[in-house]
Structure formats: C-alpha cells, structure tokens
C-alpha beads as a LAMMPS data file, in Angstrom:
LAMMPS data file: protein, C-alpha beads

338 atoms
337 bonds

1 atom types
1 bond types

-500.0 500.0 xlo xhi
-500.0 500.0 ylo yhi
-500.0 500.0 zlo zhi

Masses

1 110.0

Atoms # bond

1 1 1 -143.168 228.548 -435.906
2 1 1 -145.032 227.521 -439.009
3 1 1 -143.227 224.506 -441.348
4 1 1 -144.199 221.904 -443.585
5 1 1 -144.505 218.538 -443.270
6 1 1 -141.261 217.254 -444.711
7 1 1 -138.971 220.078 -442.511
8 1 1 -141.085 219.496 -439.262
9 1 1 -140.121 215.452 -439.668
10 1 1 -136.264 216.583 -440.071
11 1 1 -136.637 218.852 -437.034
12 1 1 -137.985 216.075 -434.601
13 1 1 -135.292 213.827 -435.767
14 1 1 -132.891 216.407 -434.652
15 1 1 -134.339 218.684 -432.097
16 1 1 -136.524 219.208 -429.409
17 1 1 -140.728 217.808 -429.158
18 1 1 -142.540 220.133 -429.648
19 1 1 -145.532 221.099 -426.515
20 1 1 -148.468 222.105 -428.926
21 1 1 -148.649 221.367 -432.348
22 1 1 -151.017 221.912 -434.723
23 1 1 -150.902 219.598 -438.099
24 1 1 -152.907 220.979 -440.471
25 1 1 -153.884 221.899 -444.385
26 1 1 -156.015 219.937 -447.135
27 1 1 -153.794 217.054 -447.638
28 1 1 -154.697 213.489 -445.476
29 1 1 -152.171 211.698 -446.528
30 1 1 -148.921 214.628 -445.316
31 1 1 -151.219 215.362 -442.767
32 1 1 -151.653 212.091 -441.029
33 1 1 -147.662 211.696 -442.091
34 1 1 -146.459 214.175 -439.724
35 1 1 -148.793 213.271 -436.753
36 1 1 -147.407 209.825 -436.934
37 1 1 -143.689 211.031 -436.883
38 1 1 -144.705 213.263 -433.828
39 1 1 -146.461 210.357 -431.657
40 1 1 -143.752 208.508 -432.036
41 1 1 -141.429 211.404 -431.169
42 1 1 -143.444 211.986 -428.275
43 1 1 -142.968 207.876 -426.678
44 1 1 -139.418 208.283 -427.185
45 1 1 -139.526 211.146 -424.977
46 1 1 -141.785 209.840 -422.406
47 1 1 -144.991 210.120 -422.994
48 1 1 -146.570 206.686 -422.667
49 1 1 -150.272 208.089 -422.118
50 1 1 -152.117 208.988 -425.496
51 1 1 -155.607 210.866 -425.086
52 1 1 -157.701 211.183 -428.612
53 1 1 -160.644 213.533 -428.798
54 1 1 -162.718 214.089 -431.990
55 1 1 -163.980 217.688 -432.058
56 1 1 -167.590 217.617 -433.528
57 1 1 -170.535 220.047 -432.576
58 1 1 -171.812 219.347 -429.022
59 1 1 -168.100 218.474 -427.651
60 1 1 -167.629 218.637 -424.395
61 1 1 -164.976 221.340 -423.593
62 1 1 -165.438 221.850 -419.737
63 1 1 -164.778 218.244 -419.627
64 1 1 -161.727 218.309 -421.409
65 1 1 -160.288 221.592 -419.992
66 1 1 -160.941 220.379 -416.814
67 1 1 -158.980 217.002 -417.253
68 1 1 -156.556 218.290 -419.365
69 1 1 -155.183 220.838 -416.217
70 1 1 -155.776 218.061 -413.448
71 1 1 -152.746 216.004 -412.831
72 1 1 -152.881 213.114 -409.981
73 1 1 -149.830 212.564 -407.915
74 1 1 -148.906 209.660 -410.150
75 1 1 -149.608 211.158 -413.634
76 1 1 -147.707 209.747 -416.481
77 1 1 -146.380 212.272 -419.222
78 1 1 -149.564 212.854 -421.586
79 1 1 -149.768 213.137 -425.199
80 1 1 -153.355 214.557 -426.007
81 1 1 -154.778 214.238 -429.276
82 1 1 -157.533 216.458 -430.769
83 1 1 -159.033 215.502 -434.003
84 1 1 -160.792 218.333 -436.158
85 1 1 -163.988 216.578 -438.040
86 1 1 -164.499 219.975 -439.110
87 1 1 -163.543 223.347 -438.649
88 1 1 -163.796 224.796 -435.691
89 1 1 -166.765 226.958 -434.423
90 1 1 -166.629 230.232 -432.702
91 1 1 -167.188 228.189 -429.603
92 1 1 -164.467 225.826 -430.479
93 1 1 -162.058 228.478 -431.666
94 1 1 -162.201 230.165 -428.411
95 1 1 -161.401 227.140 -426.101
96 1 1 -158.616 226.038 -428.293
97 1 1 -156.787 229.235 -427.468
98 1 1 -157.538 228.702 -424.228
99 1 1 -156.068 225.607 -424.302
100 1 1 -152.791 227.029 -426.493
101 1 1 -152.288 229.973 -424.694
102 1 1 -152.253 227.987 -421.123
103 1 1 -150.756 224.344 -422.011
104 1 1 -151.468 221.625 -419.774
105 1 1 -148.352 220.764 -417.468
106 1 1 -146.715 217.241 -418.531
107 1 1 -148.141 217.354 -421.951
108 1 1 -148.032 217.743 -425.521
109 1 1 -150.942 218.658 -427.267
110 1 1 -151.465 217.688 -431.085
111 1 1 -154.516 219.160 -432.624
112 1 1 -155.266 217.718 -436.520
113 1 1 -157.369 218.328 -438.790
114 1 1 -158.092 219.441 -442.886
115 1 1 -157.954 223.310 -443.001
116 1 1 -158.302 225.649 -446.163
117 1 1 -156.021 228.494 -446.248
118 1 1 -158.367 230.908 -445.111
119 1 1 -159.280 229.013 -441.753
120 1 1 -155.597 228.635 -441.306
121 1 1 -155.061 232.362 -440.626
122 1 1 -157.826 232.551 -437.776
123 1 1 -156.574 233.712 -434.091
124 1 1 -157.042 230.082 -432.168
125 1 1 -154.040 229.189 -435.046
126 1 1 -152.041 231.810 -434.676
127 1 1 -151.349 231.055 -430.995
128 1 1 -150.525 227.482 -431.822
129 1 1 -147.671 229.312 -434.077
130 1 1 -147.058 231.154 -431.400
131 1 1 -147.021 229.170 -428.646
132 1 1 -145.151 225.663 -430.464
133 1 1 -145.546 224.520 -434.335
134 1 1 -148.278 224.786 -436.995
135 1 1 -147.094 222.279 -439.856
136 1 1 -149.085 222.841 -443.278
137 1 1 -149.680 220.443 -446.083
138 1 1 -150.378 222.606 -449.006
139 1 1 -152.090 221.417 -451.870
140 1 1 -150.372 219.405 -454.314
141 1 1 -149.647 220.717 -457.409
142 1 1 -149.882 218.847 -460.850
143 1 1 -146.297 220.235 -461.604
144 1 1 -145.064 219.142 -458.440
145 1 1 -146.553 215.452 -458.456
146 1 1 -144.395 213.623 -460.601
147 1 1 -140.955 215.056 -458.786
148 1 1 -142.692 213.684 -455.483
149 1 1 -143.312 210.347 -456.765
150 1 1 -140.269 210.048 -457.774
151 1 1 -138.433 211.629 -454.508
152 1 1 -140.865 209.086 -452.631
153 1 1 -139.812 205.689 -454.915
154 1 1 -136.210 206.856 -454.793
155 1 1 -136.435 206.278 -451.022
156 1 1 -137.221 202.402 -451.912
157 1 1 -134.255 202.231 -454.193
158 1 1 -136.926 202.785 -457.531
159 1 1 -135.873 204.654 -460.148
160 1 1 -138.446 206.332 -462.318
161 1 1 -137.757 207.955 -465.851
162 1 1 -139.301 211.714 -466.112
163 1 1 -141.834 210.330 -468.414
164 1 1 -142.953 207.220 -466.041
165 1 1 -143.262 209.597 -463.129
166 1 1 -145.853 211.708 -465.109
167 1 1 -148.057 208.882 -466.530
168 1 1 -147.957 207.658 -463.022
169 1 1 -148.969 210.989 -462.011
170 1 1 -151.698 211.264 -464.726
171 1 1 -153.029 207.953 -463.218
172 1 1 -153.685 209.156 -459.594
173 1 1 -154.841 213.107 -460.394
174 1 1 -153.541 214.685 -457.300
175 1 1 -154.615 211.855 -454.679
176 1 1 -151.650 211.367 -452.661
177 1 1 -153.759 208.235 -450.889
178 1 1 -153.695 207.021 -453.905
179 1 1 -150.511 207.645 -454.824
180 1 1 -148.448 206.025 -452.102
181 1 1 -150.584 203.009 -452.744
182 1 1 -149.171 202.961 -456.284
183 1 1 -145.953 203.832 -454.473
184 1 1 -146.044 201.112 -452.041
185 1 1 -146.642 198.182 -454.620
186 1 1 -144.052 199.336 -457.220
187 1 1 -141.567 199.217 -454.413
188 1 1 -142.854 195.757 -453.464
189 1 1 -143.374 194.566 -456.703
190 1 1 -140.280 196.002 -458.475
191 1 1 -137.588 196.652 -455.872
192 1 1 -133.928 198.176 -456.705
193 1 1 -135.135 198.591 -460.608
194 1 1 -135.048 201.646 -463.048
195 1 1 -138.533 202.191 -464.652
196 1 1 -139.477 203.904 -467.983
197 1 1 -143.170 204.790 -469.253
198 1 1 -143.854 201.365 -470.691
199 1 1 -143.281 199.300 -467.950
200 1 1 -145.164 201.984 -465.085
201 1 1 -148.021 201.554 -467.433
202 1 1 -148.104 198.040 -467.232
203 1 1 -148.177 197.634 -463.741
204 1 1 -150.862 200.312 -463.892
205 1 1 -152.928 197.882 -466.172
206 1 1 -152.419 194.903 -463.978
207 1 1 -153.854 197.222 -460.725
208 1 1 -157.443 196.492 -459.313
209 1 1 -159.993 196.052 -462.031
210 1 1 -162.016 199.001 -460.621
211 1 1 -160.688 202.124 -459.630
212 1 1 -161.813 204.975 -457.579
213 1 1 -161.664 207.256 -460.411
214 1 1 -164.490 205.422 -462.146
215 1 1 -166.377 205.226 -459.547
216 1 1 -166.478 208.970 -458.613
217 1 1 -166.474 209.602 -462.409
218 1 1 -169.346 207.778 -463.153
219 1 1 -171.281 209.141 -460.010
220 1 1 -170.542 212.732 -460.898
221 1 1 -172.133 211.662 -464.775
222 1 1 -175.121 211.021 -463.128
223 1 1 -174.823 206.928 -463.931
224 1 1 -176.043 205.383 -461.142
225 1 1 -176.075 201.850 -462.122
226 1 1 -172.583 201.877 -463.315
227 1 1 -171.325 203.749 -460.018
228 1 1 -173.026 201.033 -457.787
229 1 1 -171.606 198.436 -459.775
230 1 1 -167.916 199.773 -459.315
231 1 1 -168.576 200.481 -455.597
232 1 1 -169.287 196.675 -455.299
233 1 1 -166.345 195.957 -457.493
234 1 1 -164.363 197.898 -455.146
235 1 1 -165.864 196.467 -451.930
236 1 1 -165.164 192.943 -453.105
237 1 1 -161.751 193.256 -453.799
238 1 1 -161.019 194.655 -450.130
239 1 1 -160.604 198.851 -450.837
240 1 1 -160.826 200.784 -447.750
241 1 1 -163.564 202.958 -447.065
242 1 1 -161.551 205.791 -446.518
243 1 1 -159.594 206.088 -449.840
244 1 1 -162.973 205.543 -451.646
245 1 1 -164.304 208.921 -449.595
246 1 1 -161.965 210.926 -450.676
247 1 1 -162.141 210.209 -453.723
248 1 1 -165.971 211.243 -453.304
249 1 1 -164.849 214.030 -451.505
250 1 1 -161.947 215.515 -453.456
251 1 1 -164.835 215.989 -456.511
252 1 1 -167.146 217.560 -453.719
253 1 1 -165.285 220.018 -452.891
254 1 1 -163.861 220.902 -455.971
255 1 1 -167.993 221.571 -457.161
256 1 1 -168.600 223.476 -454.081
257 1 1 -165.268 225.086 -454.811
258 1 1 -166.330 226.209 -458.410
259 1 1 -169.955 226.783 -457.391
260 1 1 -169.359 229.428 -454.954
261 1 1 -167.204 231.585 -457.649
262 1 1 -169.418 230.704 -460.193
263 1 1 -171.638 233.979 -459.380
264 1 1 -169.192 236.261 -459.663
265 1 1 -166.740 234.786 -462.180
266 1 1 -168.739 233.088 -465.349
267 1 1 -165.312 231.693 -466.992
268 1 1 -165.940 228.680 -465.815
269 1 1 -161.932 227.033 -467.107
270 1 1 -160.287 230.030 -465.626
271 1 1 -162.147 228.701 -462.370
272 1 1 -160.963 225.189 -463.106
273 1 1 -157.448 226.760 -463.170
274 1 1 -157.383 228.731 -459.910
275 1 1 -159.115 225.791 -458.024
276 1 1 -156.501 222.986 -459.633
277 1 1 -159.145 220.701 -461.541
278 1 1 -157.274 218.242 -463.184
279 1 1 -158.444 218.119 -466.863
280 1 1 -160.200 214.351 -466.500
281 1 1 -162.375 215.808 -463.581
282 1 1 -163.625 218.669 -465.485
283 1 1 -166.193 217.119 -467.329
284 1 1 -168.059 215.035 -464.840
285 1 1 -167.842 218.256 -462.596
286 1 1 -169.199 220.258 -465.115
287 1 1 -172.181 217.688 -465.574
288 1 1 -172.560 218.144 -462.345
289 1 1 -172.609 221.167 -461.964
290 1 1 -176.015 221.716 -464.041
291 1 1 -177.913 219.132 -462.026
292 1 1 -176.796 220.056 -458.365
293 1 1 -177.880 222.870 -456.368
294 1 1 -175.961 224.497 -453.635
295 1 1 -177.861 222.763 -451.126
296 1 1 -177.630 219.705 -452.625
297 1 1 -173.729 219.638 -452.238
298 1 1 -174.195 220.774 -449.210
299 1 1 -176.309 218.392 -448.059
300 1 1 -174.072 215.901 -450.210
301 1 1 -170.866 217.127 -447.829
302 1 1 -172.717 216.601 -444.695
303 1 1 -173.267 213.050 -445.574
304 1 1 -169.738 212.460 -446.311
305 1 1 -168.649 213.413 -443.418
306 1 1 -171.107 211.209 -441.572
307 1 1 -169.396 208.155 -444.009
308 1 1 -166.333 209.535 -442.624
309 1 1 -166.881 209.355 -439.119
310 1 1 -168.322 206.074 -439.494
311 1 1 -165.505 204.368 -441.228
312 1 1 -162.943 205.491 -438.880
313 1 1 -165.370 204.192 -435.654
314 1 1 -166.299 207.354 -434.470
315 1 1 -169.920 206.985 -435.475
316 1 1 -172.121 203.685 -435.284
317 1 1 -173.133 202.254 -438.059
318 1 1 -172.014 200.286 -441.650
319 1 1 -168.991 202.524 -443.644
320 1 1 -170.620 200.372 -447.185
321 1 1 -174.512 201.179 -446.311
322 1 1 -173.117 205.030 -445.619
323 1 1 -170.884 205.337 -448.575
324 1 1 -173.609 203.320 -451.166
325 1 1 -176.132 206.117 -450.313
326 1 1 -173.601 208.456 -450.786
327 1 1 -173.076 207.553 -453.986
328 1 1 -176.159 206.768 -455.243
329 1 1 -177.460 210.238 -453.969
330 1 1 -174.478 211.986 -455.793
331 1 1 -175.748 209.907 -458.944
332 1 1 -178.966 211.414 -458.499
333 1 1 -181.070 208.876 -456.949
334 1 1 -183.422 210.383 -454.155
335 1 1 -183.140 208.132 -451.328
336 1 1 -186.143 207.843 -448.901
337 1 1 -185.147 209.033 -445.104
338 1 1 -185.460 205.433 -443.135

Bonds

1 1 1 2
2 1 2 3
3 1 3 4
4 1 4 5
5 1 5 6
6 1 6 7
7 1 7 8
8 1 8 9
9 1 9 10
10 1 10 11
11 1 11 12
12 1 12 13
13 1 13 14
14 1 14 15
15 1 15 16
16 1 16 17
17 1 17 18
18 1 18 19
19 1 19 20
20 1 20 21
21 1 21 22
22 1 22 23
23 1 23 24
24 1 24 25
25 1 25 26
26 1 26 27
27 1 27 28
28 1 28 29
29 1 29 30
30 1 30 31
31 1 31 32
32 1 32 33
33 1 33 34
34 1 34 35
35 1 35 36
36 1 36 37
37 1 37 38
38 1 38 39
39 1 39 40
40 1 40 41
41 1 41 42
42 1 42 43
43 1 43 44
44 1 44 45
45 1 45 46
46 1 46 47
47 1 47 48
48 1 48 49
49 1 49 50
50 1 50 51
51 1 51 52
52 1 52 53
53 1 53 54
54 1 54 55
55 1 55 56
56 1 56 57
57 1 57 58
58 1 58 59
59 1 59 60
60 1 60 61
61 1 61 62
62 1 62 63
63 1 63 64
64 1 64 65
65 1 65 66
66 1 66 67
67 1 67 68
68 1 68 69
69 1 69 70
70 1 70 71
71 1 71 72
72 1 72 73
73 1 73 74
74 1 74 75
75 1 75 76
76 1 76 77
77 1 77 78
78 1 78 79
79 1 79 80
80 1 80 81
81 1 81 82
82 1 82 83
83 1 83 84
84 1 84 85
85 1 85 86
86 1 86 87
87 1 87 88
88 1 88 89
89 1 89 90
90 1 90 91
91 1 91 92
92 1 92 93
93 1 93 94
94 1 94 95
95 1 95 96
96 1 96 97
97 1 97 98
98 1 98 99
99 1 99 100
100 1 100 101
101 1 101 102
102 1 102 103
103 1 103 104
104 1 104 105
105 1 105 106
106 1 106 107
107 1 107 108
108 1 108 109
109 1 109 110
110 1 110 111
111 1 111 112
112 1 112 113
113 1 113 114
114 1 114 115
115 1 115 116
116 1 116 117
117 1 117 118
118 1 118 119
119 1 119 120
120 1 120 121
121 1 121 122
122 1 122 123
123 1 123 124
124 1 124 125
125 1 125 126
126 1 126 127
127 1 127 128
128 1 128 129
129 1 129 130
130 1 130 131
131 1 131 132
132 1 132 133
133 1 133 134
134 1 134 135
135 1 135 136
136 1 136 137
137 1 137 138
138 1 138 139
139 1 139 140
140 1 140 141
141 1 141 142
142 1 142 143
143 1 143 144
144 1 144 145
145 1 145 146
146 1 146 147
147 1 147 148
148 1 148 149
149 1 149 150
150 1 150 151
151 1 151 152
152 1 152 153
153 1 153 154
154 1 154 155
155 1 155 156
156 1 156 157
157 1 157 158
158 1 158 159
159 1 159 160
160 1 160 161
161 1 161 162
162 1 162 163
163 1 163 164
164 1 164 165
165 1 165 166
166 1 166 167
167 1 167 168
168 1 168 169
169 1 169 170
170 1 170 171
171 1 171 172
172 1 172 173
173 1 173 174
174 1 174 175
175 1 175 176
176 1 176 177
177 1 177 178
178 1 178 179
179 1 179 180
180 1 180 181
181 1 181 182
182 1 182 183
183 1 183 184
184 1 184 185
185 1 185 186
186 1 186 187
187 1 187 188
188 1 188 189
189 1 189 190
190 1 190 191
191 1 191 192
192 1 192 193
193 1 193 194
194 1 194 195
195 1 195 196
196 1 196 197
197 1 197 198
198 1 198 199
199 1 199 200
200 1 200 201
201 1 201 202
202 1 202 203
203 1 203 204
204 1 204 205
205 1 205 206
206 1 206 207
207 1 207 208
208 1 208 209
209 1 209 210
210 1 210 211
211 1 211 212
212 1 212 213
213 1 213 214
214 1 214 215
215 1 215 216
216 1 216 217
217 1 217 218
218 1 218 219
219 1 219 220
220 1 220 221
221 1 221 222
222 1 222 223
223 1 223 224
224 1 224 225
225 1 225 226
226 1 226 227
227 1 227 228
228 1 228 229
229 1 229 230
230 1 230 231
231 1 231 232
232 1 232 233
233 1 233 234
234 1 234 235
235 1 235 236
236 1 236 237
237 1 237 238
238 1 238 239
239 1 239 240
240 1 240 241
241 1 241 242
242 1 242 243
243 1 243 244
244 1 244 245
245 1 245 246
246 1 246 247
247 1 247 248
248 1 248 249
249 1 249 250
250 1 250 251
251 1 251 252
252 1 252 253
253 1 253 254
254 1 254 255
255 1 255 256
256 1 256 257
257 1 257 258
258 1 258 259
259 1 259 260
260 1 260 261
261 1 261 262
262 1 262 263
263 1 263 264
264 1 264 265
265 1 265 266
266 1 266 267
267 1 267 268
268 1 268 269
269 1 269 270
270 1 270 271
271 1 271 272
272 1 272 273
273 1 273 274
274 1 274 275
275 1 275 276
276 1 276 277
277 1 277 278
278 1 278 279
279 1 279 280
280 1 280 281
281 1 281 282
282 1 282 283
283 1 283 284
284 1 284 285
285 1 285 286
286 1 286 287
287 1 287 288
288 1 288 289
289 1 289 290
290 1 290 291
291 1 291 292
292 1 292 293
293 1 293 294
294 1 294 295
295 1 295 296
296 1 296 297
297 1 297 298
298 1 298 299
299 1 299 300
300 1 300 301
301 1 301 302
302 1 302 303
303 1 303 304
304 1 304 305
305 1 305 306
306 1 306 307
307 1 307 308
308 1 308 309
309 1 309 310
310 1 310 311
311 1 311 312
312 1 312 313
313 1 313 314
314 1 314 315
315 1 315 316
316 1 316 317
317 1 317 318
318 1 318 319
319 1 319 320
320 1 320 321
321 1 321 322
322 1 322 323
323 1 323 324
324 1 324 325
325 1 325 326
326 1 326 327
327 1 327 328
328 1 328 329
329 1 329 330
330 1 330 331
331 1 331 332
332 1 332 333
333 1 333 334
334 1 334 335
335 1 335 336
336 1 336 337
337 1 337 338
C-alpha cells in the first residue's frame, strides 16, 4: 500500500501496525512526522526494543541480516530502524529486498529516508509496497502552503485570514521546518485568536534578528562576510544546526536541480517553474549558477551531508566548524584541506 503522511497517521490510529514500512519523499519535516506517529504506534503494541541503523557506504549488512533473523529465547518484540543518509546503492538496494521480502519474526521494520520521485519507483521500494506501507511526502507546493498553515494553526485553536496565511507563507518559501516553527510560536504566543495580515506580520518582525533565508541568500550572492556574520548571528541566538542545513541544502539542490536541465533546456524560468523555485531564490541561484561548476555542487552536497551527519551525532566532530566551512565554501572562499 502506498499513502501519505496525513492518511497513514489516521490509519494507525484506527487500524493495524504495520510490519515494514517505508517513510519516504523530499520533505523532513512530514517525513520525520510519520515515523514518530509509527514508533509510538509500535510501544503501544509491544515493542519495547528500538534498533537504529544509519545506512551510509561501507554498512555492514551481513551484520545486520544476521541479527535481524536471530531471536534468543527471551527476545522482546523489536522495532528496527534504518536511516537512509543517502540513497541506496545497488548493494544496498539488493539487501533491503532481502530484508522486505523475508521480514524478521517479532518485528517491525521502519526504513526512512529523503527520496526523489524517481528513486521512489526502484524494485527494493516496490516490495516495501508490497510487502506493508510506503508513505510519501511530496513536495510542497506554493499553492498548497498557505491552506496547510492554516489547517496546522487551526489545530491550536488559531485562526488565520486567507491573506495572513499567504504572507506567512511568503515568509518561510516552502520550508516546512521552518514553518512549524512559525507555527509553534503563534500558537504559543497568540492562543485561541483570529489573525489578519497586519498582525502575522508583526510577529514576523519581532522573530530572530537573523534568519536562515539571509544567510543562505547571502551565501548563494557570493558575500562571504555577510553570510559568516549571519551564521554567528544565528549560532548566538541558539538555531539548530539542522534547520540552518536545510536551508543550505534546499538552495543546493534546487542548483543541482536546474544545472542538470540546463544542457538540454536553455529557458532557464521555465526550469525555475518545473523545479518549484520560489521567486526570492531565483536570483541568488541564478548568481550562482555562473560561478559554480557541476563539481563544485557536487562537492558542495557531499559536504553537507557530512554537516548533516555530524549534527545529528552520527559523525564526530563540531556541527558550527562543519556548517561555517560550508558556508564559506558556498560563498566562494577556497578553504585549505587541514
């Protein structure tokens, strides 16, 4: 069965856990939504014992095969966890539907992980849909932002007026992280009230003096100075490393995005269209996109996802020393190899 995230929340509340689930598409926030919903699904049911793996290159798969199919005589009900840093590998993709196709006994297996569309149709996901559930985030839309905001604030007794939900919507530019922070305060900060433009805007203004957007903005201009000088804005007044990376990484992606149809499609605003870049990001894309190279956003992507791995623990090392190269590289600065 393949859902989305809002239906497969509705159907645990009311229906049987799932055995293998796969939560998947290119939205965090939905993504890590429904995993959440299922692991605590899965304790009501039983399963006290939570296994997390974080599939990377070099993984060890005989390892995990092998304890995932050995149960000892006092074996609790498992819930195993396996985290896509990437996607998966030909290696990879064959031993998860090895995995799928023969479920461990006593367990429910929850793979996550960001796929795009055309990774989502691959065999190894298939039999997941087979097999149990594959839940998709799709991409948000600009249309369908400001109706989600709303749906979202309505569930802490907020009202927004159409127009309040779209400059809200305006302010975040598709980052549902970023989003459900705004979300989040307004409940706190204005519980039980009716909101119209003018007063959304005014909490806006009286948000954290530095903003994400800046910072990736003024990286993706090529201003160094001012980009480091937000990023230690934003590190002083307590931002988490991971919303700041993907704000880094949304802008990425979106130049590798436009980069590799840029070849064979030279209309660069019909490309802007089919890969949903918000009109604000355009221009510090398209400066981008005459001073970086293909390899350079590669190269750019790898070491974002190193920052990524570090902030969430999975990697040694300092998430601010990862992310300030990051940035300053993106800028332009060419940082000498330690």
């Amino acid at each position: 069965m393949r859902t989305t995230p809002d239906s497969f929340q509705a159907a645990l509340a009311r229906g049987p856990l799932p055995r293998v689930c796969l939560i998947t598409g290119v939205e965090p926030l939905l993504i890590d939504e429904a995993a959440t919903a299922l692991r605590a699904r899965a304790r009501t049911a039983g399963y006290g014992d939570r296994e997390v793996h974080f599939i990377e290159r070099g993984f060890d798969w005989d390892a995990l095969l092998m304890d995932a199919n050995s149960l000892s005589l006092f074996a609790n009900l498992r819930l195993i966890e396996l985290k896509l840093r990437s996607a998966p590998d030909a290696g990879a993709s064959k031993n998860l539907l090895k995995l799928v196709a023969a479920p461990p006994a006593e367990t429910v297996l929850l793979v996550t992980g960001e796929l795009e569309p055309k990774q989502q149709k691959s065999a190894w996901v298939n039999e997941f849909e087979r097999q149990g559930t594959v839940v998709v985030a799709p991409p948000m839309t600009r249309e369908r932002l400001p109706e989600w905001i709303t749906h979202r604030l309505q569930k802490h007794g907020v009202v927004l007026e159409p127009e309040a939900a779209q400059l809200l919507a305006d302010r975040v530019e598709g980052n549902l992280l970023a989003a459900q922070q705004e979300i989040e305060r307004i409940a706190l900060l204005k519980p039980g009230s009716t909101l119209d433009a003018d007063a959304v805007a005014e909490l806006v203004a009286d948000n954290a003096r530095y903003d994400v957007f800046e910072l990736s903005t003024a990286a993706f201009l090529g201003n160094a100075p001012r980009a480091l000088r937000i990023l230690d804005g934003l590190r002083s007044e307590g931002r988490e490393p991971p919303l700041i990376l993907w704000a880094l990484l949304n802008d990425l992606r979106a130049v590798s995005r436009v980069l590799q149809r840029e070849p064979n499609d030279r209309n660069v605003d019909g490309i802007f269209r089919a890969e949903q870049v918000w009109g604000s990001r355009q221009g510090p894309i398209r400066v981008a996109l005459k001073r970086l190279r293909r390899a350079d956003i590669d190269a750019l992507l790898t070491a974002a996802a190193r920052a990524d791995r570090v902030a969430k623990g999975s990697l040694r090392g300092e998430p601010w020393v990862e992310i300030t190269g990051l940035v300053a590289r993106i800028a332009g600065v060419k940082l000498v190899a330690a």
